[in-house]
C-alpha positions in Angstrom: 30.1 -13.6 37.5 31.8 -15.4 35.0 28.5 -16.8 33.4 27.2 -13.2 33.0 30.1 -12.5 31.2 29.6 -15.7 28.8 25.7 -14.6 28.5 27.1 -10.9 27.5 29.8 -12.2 25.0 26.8 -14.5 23.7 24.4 -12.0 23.3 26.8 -9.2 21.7 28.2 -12.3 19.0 24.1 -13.1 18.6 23.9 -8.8 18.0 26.7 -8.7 15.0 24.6 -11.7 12.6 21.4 -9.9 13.2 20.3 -7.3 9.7 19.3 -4.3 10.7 16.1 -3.3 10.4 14.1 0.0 9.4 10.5 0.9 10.1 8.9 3.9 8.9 5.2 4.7 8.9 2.9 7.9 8.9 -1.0 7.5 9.3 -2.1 4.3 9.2 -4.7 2.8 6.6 -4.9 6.1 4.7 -2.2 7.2 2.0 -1.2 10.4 2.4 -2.9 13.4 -0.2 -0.6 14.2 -2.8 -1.2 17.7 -4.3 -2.2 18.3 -7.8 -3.1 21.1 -9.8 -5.9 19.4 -11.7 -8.1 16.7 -11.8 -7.7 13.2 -13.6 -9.4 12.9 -16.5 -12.7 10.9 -16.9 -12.6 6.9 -15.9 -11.5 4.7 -19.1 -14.6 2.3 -20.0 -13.3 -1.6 -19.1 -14.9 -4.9 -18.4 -14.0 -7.0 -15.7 -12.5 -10.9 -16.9 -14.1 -13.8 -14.7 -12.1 -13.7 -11.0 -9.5 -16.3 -11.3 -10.9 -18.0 -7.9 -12.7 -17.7 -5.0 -11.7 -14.6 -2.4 -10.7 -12.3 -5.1 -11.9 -8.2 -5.1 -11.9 -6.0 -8.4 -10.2 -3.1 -7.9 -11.7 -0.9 -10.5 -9.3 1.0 -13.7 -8.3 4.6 -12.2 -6.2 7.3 -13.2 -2.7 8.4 -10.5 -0.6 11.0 -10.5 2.9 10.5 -12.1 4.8 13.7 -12.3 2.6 16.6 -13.6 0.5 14.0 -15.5 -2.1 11.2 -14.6 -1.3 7.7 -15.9 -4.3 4.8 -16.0 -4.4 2.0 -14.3 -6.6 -0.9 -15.5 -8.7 -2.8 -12.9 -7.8 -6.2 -11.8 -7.8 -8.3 -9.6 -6.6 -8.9 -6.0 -6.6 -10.5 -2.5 -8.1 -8.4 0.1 -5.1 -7.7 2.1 -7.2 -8.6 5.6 -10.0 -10.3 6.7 -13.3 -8.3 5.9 -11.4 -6.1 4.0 -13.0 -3.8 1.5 -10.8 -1.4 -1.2 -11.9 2.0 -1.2 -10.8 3.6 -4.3 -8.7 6.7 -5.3 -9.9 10.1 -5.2 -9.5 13.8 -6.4 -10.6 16.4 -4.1 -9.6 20.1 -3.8 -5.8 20.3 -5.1 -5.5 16.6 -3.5 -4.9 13.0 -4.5 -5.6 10.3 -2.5 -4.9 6.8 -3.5 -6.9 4.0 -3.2 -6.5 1.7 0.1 -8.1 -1.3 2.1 -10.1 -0.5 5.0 -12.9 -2.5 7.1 
């Protein structure tokens, strides 16, 4: 009895150091549409600078949604964020936004 109670006290002092923690997530993978009322203008002509080493992905200029007016983007370059991943970039289609994300 008495070392259940010594476990308990142990594991409620353990519970008052620990930082809380909040999760929140909705559809996996795929950003969620935001809705706009027109398209973004036509991509920005750029070139792509030499990767700075080896395992590195262009991710192409693109144009996103900041209030009620688009805002560029210019490419660059980044670390796939898995294994085999491949970025598939924004898009515009019928009132909708959807950004750009890594997928297999």
């Amino acid at each position: 009895m008495k070392s259940k109670l010594i476990a308990l006290v142990f594991l409620a002092a353990t519970g008052l150091f620990a930082q809380p923690r909040f999760y929140v997530g909705a559809r996996i993978g795929y950003p969620a549409p935001v809705a706009v009322y027109a398209a973004p203008p036509a991509p920005l002509v750029s070139y792509a600078t030499p990767a700075p080493g080896p395992g590195y992905s262009y991710i192409g200029g693109y144009w996103y949604p900041v209030g009620a007016r688009y805002q560029w983007r210019a490419g660059y370059w980044a670390r796939p964020a898995f294994a085999g991943a491949r970025w598939v970039g924004p898009r515009y289609a019928t009132g909708h936004y959807y950004g750009g994300y890594w997928r297999r």
